[in-house]
Kinemage of the C-alpha trace (Angstrom):
@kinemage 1
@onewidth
@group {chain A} dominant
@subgroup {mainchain}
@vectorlist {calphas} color= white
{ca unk a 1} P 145.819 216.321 87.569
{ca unk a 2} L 147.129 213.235 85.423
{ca unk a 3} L 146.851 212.420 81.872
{ca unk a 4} L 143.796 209.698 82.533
{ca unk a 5} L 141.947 212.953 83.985
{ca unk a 6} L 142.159 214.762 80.950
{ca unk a 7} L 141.023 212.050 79.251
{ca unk a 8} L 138.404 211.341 81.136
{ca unk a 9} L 137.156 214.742 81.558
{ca unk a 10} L 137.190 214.760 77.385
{ca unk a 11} L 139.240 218.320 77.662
{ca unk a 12} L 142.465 216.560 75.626
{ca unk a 13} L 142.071 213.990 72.508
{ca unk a 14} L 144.483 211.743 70.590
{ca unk a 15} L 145.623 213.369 67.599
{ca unk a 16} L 148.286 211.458 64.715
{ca unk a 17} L 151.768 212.639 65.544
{ca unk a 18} L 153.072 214.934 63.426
{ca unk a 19} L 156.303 216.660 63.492
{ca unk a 20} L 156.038 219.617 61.807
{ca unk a 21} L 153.456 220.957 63.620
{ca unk a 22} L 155.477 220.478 66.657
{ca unk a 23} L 158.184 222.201 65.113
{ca unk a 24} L 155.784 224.921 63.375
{ca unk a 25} L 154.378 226.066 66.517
{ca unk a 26} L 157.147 226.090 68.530
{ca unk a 27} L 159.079 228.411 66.080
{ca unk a 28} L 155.726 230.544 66.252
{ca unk a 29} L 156.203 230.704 69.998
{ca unk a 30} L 160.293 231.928 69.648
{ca unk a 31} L 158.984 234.396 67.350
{ca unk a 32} L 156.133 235.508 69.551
{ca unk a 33} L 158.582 235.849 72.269
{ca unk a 34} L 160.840 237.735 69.727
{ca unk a 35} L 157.858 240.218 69.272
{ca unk a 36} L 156.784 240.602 72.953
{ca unk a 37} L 160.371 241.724 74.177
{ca unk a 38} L 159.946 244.539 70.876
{ca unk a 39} L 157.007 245.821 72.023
{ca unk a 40} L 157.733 246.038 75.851
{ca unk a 41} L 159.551 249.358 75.090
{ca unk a 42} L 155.700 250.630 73.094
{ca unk a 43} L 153.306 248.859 75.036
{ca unk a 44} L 153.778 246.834 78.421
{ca unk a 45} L 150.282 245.517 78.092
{ca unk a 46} L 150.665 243.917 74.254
{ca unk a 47} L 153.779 242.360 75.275
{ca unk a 48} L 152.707 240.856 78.159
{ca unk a 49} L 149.735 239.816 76.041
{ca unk a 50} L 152.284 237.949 73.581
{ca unk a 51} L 154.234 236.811 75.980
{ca unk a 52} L 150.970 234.731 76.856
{ca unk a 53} L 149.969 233.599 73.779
{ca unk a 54} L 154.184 232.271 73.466
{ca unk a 55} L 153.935 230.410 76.068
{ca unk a 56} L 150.222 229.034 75.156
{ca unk a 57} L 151.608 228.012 71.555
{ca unk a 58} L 154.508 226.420 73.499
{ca unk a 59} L 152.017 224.678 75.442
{ca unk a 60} L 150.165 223.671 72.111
{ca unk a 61} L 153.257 222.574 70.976
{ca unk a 62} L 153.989 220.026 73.476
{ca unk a 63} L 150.533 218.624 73.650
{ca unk a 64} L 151.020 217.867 69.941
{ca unk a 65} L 154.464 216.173 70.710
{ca unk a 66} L 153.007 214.227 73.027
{ca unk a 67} L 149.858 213.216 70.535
{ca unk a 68} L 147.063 215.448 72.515
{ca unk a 69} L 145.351 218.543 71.417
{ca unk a 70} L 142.696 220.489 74.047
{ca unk a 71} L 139.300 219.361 73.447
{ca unk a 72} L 136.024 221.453 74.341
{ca unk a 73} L 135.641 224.581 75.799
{ca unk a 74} L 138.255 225.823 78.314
{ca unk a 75} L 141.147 225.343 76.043
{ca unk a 76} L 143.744 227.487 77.067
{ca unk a 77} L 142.861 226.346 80.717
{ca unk a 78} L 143.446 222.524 79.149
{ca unk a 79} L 146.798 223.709 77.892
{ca unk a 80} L 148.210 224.652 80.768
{ca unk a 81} L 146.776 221.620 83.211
{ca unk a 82} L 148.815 219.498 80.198
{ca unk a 83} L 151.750 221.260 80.945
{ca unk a 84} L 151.133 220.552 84.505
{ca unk a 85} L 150.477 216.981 84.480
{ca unk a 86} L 153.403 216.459 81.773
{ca unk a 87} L 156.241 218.638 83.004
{ca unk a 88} L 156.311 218.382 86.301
{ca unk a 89} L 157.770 219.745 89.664
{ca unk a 90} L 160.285 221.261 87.414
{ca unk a 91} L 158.129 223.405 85.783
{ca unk a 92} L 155.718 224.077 88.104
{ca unk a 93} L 156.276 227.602 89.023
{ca unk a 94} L 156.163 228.674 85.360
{ca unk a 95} L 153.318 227.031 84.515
{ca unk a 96} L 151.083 227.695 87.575
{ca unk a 97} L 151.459 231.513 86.077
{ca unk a 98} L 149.545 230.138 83.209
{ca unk a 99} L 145.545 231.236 85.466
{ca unk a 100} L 146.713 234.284 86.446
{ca unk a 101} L 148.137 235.561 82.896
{ca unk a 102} L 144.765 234.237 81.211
{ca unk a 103} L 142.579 236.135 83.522
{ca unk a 104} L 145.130 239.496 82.654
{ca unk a 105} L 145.418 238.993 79.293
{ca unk a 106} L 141.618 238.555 79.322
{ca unk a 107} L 141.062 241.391 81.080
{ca unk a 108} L 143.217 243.979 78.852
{ca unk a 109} L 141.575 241.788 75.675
{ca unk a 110} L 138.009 242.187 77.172
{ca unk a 111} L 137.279 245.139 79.526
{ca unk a 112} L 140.553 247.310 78.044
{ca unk a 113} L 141.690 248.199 81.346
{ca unk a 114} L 145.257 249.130 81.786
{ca unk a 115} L 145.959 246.467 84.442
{ca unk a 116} L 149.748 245.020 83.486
{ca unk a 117} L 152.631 247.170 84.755
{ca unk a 118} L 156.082 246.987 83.275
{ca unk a 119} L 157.496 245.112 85.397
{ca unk a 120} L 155.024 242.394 84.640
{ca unk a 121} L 155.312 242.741 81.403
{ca unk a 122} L 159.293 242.040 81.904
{ca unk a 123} L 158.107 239.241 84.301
{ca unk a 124} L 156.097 237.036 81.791
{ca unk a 125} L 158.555 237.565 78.972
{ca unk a 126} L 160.875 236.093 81.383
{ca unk a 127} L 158.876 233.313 82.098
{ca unk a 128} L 157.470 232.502 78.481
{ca unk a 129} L 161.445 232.413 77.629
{ca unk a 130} L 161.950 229.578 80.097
{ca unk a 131} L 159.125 227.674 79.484
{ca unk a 132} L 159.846 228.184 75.307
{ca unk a 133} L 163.434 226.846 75.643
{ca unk a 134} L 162.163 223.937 78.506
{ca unk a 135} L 159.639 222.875 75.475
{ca unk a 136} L 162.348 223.168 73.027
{ca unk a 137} L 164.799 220.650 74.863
{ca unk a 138} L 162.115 218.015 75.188
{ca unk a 139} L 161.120 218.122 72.058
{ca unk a 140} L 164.950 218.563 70.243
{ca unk a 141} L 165.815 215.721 72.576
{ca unk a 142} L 163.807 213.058 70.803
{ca unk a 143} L 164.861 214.157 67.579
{ca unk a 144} L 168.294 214.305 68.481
{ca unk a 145} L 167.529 210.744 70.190
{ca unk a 146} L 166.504 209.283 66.564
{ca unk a 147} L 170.191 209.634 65.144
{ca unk a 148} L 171.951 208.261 68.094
């Protein structure tokens, strides 16, 4: 899906650029991480939990680099099309996990079923990480960009 979709469909809208929320909720999503890999040895299903929401905030976080935040209902969906449409081939493995671990994480959240294993778990830290520290380079990039 492209940008001009989003639009169109009204599930992203313009918001003033602002770097510290960037920067806020990308830190949030390091320290979510942080917290996930903790609790993987306590709770497999938590952690894998976190490791969603990291990855969402990271997602948040480069919608609001790019001057977007999700719109309507469906947001967590939106995020992850963003990512999509703005990251690329590159990323596409990572965030095509983004259905899958919504409909888990909903799942455990919703209908407390024990339905995330450890390996998982281990899985989607693994892949929040990568998608974090992808985010992270894009965004350090143009700041590092400004004093060159």
């Amino acid at each position: 899906m492209k940008l001009n979709d989003l639009l169109a469909r009204k599930l992203v809208e313009r918001v003033e650029a602002d770097q510290g929320k960037v920067i806020r909720s990308l830190t949030r999503a390091k320290r979510d991480l942080m917290t996930a890999r903790a609790t993987l040895e306590i709770d497999e299903e938590w952690a894998y939990t976190i490791a969603y929401h990291a990855m969402l905030r990271a997602g948040r976080a480069l919608m609001l680099y790019h001057e977007y935040r999700p719109a309507g209902k469906d947001q967590h969906s939106t995020v992850g099309e963003f990512c999509s449409t703005v990251l690329g081939e590159q990323y596409r493995t990572l965030v095509n996990k983004f259905p899958r671990m919504r409909r888990k994480r909903h799942k455990f959240i919703y209908e407390i079923e024990g339905v995330i294993s450890r390996t998982e778990a281990k899985q989607s830290i693994d892949s929040a990480k990568k998608l974090i520290e992808g985010i992270n380079d894009i965004v350090n990039k143009k700041r590092r960009d400004l004093f060159d």
